[in-house]
C-alpha positions as CSV (number, residue, x, y, z in Angstrom):
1,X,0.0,0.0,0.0
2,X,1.2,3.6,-0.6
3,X,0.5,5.7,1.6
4,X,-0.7,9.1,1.1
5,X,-0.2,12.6,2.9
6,X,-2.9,14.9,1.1
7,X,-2.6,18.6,2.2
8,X,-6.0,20.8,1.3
9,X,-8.6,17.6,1.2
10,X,-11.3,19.5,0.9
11,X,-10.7,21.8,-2.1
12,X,-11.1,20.6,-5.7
13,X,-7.9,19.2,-5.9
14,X,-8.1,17.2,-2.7
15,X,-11.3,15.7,-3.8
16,X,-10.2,14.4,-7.0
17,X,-7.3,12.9,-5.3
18,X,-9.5,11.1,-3.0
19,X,-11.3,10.0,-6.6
20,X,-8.2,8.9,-7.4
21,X,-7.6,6.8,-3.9
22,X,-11.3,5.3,-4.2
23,X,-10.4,4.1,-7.4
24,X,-7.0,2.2,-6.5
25,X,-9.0,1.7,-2.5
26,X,-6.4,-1.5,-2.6
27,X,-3.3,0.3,-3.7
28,X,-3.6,3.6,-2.0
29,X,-3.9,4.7,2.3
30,X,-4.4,8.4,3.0
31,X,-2.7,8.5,6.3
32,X,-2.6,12.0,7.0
33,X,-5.4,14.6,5.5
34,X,-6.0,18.9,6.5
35,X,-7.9,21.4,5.3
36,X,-9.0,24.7,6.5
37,X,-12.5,25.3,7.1
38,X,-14.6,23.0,5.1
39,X,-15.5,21.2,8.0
40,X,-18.8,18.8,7.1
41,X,-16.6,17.6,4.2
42,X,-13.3,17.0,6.0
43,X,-15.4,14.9,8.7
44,X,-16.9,13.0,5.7
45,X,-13.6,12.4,5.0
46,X,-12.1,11.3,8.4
47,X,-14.7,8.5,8.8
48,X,-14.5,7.1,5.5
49,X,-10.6,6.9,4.9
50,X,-9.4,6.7,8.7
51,X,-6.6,9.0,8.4
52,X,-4.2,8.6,11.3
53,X,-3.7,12.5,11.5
54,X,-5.7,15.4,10.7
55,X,-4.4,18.4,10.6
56,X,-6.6,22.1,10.8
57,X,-5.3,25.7,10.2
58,X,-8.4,27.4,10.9
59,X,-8.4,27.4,15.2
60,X,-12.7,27.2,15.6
61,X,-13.2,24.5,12.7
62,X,-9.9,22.7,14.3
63,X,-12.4,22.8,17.9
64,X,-15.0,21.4,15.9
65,X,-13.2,18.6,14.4
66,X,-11.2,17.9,17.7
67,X,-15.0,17.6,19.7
68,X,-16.5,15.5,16.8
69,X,-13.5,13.1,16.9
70,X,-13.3,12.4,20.4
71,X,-14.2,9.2,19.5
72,X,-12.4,8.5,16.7
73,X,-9.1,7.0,16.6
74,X,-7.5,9.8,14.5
75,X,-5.0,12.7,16.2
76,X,-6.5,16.1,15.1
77,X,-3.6,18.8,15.3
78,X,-3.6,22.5,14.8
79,X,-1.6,24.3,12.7
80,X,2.0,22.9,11.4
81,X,3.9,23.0,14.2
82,X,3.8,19.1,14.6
83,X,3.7,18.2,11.1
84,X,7.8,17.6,11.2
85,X,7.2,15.4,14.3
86,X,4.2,13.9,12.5
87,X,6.3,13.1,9.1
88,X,9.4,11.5,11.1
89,X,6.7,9.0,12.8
90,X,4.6,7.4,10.2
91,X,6.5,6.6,6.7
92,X,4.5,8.2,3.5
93,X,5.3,7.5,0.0
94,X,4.2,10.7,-1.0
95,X,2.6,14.2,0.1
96,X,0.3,15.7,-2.4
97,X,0.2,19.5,-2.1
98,X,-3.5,20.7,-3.1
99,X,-3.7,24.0,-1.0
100,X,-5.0,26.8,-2.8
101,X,-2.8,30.2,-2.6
102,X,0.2,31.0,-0.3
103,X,-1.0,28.7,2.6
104,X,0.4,26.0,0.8
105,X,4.2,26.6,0.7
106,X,5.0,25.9,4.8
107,X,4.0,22.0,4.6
108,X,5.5,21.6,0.9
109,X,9.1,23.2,2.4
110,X,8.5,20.4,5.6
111,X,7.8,17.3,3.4
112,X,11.3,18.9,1.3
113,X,12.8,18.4,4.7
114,X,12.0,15.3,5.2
115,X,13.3,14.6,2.0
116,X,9.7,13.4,0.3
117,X,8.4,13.3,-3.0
118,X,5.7,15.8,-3.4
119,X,2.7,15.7,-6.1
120,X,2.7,19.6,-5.8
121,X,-0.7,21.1,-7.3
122,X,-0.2,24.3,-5.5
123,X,1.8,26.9,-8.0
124,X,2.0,29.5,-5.6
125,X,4.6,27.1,-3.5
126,X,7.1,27.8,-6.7
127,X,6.0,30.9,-7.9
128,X,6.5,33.3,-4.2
129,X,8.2,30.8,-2.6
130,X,10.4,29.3,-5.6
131,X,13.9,30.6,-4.8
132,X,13.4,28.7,-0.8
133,X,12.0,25.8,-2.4
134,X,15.3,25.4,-5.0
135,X,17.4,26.0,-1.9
136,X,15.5,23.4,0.1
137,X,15.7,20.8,-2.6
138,X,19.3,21.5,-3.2
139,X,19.5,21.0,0.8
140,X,17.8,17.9,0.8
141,X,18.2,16.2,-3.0
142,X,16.0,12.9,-2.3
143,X,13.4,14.9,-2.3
144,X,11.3,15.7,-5.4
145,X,8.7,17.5,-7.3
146,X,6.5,15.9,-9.5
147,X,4.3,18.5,-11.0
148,X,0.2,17.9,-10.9
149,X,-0.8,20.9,-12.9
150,X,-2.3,19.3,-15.6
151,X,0.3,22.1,-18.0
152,X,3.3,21.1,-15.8
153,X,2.6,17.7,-15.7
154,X,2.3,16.9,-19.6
155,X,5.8,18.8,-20.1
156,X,7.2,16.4,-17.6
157,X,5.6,13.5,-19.3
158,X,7.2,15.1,-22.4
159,X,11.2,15.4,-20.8
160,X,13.3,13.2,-23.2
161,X,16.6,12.8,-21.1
162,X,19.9,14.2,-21.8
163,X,18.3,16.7,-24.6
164,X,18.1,20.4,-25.1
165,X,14.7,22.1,-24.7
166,X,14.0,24.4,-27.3
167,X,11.2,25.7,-26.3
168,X,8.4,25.3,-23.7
169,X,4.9,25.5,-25.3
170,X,2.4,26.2,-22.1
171,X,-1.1,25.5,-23.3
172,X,-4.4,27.3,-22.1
173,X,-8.0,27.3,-22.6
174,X,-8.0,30.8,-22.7
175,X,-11.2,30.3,-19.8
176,X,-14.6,31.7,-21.0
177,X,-14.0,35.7,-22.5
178,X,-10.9,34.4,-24.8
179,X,-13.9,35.8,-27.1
180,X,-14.7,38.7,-26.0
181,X,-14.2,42.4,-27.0
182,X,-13.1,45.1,-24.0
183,X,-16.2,46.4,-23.8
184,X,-17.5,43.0,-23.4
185,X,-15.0,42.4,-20.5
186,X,-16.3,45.4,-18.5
187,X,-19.3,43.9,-17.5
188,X,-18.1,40.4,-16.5
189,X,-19.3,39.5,-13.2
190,X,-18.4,36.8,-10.8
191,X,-21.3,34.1,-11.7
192,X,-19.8,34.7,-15.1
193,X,-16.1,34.3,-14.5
194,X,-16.5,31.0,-12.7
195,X,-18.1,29.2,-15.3
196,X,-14.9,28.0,-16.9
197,X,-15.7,26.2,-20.2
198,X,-13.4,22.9,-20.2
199,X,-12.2,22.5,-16.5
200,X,-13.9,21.5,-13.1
201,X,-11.9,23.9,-10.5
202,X,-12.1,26.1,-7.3
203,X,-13.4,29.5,-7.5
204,X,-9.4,31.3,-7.5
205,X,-8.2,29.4,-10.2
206,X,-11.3,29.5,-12.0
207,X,-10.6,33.6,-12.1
208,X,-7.3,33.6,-12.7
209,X,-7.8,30.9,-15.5
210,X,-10.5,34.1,-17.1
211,X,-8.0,37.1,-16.6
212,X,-5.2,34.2,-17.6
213,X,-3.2,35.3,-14.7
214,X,-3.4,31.6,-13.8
215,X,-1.5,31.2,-16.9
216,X,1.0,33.3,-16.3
217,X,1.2,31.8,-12.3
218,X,2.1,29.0,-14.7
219,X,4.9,30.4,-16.9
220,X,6.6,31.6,-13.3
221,X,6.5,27.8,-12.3
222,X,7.3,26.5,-15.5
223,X,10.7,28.2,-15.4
224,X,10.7,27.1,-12.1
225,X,10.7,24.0,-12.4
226,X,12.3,22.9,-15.9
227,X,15.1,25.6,-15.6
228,X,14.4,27.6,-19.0
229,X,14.8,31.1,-20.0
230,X,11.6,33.1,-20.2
231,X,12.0,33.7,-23.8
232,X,12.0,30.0,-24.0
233,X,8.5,30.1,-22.9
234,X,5.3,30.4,-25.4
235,X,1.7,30.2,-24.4
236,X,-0.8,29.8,-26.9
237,X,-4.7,29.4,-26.3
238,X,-6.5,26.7,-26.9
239,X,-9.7,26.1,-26.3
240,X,-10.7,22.4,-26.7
241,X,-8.2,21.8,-23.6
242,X,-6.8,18.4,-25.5
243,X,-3.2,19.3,-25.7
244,X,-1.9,19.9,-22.7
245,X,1.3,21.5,-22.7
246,X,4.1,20.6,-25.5
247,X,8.1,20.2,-25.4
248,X,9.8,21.7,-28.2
249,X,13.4,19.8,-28.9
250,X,16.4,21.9,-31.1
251,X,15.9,19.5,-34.0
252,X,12.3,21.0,-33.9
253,X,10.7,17.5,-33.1
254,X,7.8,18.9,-30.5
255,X,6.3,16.4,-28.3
256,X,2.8,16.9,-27.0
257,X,0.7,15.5,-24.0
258,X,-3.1,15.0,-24.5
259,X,-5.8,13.7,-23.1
260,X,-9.3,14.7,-21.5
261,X,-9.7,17.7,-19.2
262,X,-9.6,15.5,-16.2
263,X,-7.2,16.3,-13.2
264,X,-7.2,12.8,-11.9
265,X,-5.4,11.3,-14.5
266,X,-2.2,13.9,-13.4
267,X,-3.0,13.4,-10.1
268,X,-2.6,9.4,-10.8
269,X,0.3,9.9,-12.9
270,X,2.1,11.6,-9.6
271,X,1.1,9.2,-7.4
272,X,2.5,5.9,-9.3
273,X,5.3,7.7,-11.4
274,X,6.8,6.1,-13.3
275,X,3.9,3.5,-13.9
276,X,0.8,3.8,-15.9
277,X,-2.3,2.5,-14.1
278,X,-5.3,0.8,-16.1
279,X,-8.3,3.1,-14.5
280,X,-11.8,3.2,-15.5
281,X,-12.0,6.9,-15.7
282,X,-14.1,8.3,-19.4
283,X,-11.1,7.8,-22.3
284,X,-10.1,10.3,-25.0
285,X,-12.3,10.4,-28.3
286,X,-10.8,11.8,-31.3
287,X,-14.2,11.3,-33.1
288,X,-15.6,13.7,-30.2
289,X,-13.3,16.6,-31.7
290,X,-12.8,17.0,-35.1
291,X,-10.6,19.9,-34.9
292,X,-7.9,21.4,-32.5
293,X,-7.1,25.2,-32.3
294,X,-4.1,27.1,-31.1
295,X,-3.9,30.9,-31.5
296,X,-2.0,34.0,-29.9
297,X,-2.9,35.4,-26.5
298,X,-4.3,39.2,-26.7
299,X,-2.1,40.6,-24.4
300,X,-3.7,44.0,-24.7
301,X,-7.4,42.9,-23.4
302,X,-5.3,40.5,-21.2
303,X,-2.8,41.9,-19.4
304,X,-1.7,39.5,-16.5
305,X,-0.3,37.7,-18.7
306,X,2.9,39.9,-19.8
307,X,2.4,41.3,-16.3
308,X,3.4,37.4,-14.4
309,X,6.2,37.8,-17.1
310,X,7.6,40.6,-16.1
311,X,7.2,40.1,-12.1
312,X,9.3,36.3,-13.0
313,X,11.7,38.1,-15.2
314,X,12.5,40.7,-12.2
315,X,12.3,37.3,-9.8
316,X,13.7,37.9,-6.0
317,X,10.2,39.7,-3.9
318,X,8.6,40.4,-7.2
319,X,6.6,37.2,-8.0
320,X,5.3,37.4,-4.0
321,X,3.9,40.8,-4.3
322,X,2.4,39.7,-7.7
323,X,0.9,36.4,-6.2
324,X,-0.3,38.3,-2.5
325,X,-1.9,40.5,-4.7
326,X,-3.5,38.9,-6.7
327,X,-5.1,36.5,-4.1
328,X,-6.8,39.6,-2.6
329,X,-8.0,41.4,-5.9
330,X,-9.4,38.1,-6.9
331,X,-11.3,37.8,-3.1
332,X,-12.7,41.3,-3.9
333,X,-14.0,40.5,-6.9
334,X,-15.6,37.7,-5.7
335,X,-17.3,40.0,-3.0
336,X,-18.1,42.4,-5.3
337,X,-16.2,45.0,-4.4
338,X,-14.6,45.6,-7.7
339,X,-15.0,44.9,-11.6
340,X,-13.2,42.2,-13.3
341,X,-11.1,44.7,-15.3
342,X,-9.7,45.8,-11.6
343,X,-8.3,43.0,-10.8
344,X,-4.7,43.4,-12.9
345,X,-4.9,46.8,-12.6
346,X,-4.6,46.7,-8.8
347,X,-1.8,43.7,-9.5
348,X,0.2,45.9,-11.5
349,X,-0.5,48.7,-9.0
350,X,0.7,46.6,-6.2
351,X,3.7,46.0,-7.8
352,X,4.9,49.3,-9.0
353,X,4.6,50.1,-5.1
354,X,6.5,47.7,-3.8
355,X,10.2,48.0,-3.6
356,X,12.4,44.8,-5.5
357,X,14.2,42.7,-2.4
358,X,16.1,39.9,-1.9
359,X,14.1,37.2,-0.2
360,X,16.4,34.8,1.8
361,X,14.3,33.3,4.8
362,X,10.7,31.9,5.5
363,X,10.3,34.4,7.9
364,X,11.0,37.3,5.1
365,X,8.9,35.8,2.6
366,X,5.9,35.5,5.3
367,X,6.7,39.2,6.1
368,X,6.4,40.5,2.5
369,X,3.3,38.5,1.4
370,X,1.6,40.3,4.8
371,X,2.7,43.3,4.2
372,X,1.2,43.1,0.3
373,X,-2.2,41.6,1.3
374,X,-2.6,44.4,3.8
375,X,-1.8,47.4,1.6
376,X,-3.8,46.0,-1.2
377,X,-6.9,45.5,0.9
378,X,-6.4,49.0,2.2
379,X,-6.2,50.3,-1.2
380,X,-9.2,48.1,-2.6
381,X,-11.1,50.2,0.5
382,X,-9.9,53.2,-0.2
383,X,-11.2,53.0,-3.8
């Protein structure tokens, strides 16, 4: 049995993986699940998979759980503070990392430590906190990454060893305004943005996938990751979501990942890598799509794009303040409190504010990613 570490259980991620387990129920043990707030789900969770631990970041749904589990024969901790102590006393073949935003880079950097392979679906791990997670992996080099993003994933399927990349061809859907005109895009609203056209996802990708500043998260953790120069990094949009991401070799041979818009099947891949496991999940139909697209991205009408270029190009504090940012413009738009078109704008804003730093601790790269999230709510108010 493998056994399983899944960190953010209860988010769209988490609950694909958990397809995944139920699937291979004789192959796969979640031993240790947590999740924030999502409490009716997480207990769902804790009496049908029999984690050993539990861990809770948010301190009244963490009472809740603890009360509820008296019972139980689980351990329900709060916080991270015992996760180290946790990961040295029960062995776990791998951690998947499914937290959505900034929350997620603390446990990724403890399973580094403990030199674990991670299925890491949380971007924001490499793209604010990429420079401590090369240092830590460097620091620790039985550890690994293997990338669940379905993008990320499909170029790593695609890495022939011992050759030269030529180019990196990140792939997106384009989400559902790839269509539309400016004007159009003033009047987007949320209950528009979140209905993304290809992918089932939770509500902050699902916005950053319509401005495409979930694309260029992406590009940040693509260079992250595969070690290539920005310029050696294309996005195109395409809308049928088949092709996945593509490697371009210098003999211009381009190899290509496809396959249906399904997260479990990365998820899977991570999990057993290198094997291929027979599943019963819906296959591929090439009679189903008679044609695949690619085009350019319009930059002009969507600007986050060359924006996530530019904060990765700069690298060092810049990608933080870009990420911290974002995560709160995309909150306010999801409350209303802005329009859709204000949600780079106050990115871009954020990050002509903010002074370029060298970022060499945890405890700096918490500091910064406070300090942004408070100064872009106050200016979101102030508005």
């Amino acid at each position: 049995m493998k056994k399983i570490a899944l960190f953010g259980s209860t988010g769209s991620i988490g609950t694909q993986t958990t397809s995944v387990v139920d699937e291979f129920s004789d192959r796969l043990e979640l031993c240790i699940l947590s999740a924030h707030s999502n409490t009716t789900l997480l207990l769902e969770q804790i009496k049908k998979y029999h984690p050993q631990f539990v861990f809770v970041t948010n301190q009244q749904s963490f009472e809740l759980i603890q009360k509820e589990c008296e019972h139980i024969s689980v351990v329900v901790l709060y916080g991270w503070d015992s996760l180290s102590d946790v990961l040295s006393s029960c062995k776990i073949d791998i951690a998947i990392g499914a937290i959505s935003g900034f929350a997620g880079i603390l446990p990724t950097l403890i399973c580094i430590e403990h030199n674990l392979t991670i299925g890491l679906a949380n971007k924001e791990t490499l793209v604010a906190g990429g420079d401590l997670v090369k240092k830590a992996l460097q620091q620790h080099p039985t550890a690994r990454i293997i990338p669940v993003d379905s993008e990320h994933s499909a170029i790593f399927q695609c890495l022939e060893e011992n050759q030269i990349i030529d180019k990196i061809l990140l792939t997106a859907s384009g989400g559902p305004f790839h269509t539309f005109t400016g004007e159009q895009l003033k009047h987007i609203k949320p209950k528009d943005a979140l209905k993304h056209p290809n992918w089932s996802m939770g509500q902050k990708i699902t916005i950053d996938s319509a401005t495409l500043m979930n694309k260029g998260l992406e590009v940040i953790e693509a260079q992250r990751l595969f070690q290539v120069d920005y310029d050696d990094i294309q996005v195109l949009v395409h809308p049928q979501s088949i092709v996945h991401s593509m490697v371009q070799y210098q003999d211009g041979s381009i190899l290509a990942q496809l396959g249906q818009a399904d997260m479990r099947i990365p998820i899977q891949y991570s999990i057993f890598y290198p094997k291929r496991m027979k599943n019963s999940f819906t296959p591929f139909d090439f009679g189903e799509f008679l044609s695949v697209t690619f085009q350019k991205p319009n930059t002009e009408l969507f600007p986050a794009l060359p924006l996530a270029f530019e904060a990765g190009r700069i690298g060092k504090s810049m990608p933080c303040v870009l990420n911290a940012a974002n995560e709160i413009a995309v909150h306010a738009f999801l409350k209303e409190q802005i329009e859709f078109l204000d949600i780079v704008a106050i990115v871009k804003e954020m990050m002509n504010q903010f002074p370029i730093t060298e970022i060499t601790s945890l405890e700096e790269l918490f500091e910064l990613d406070t300090k942004v999230r408070s100064h872009t709510t106050n200016y979101i108010n102030r508005r």
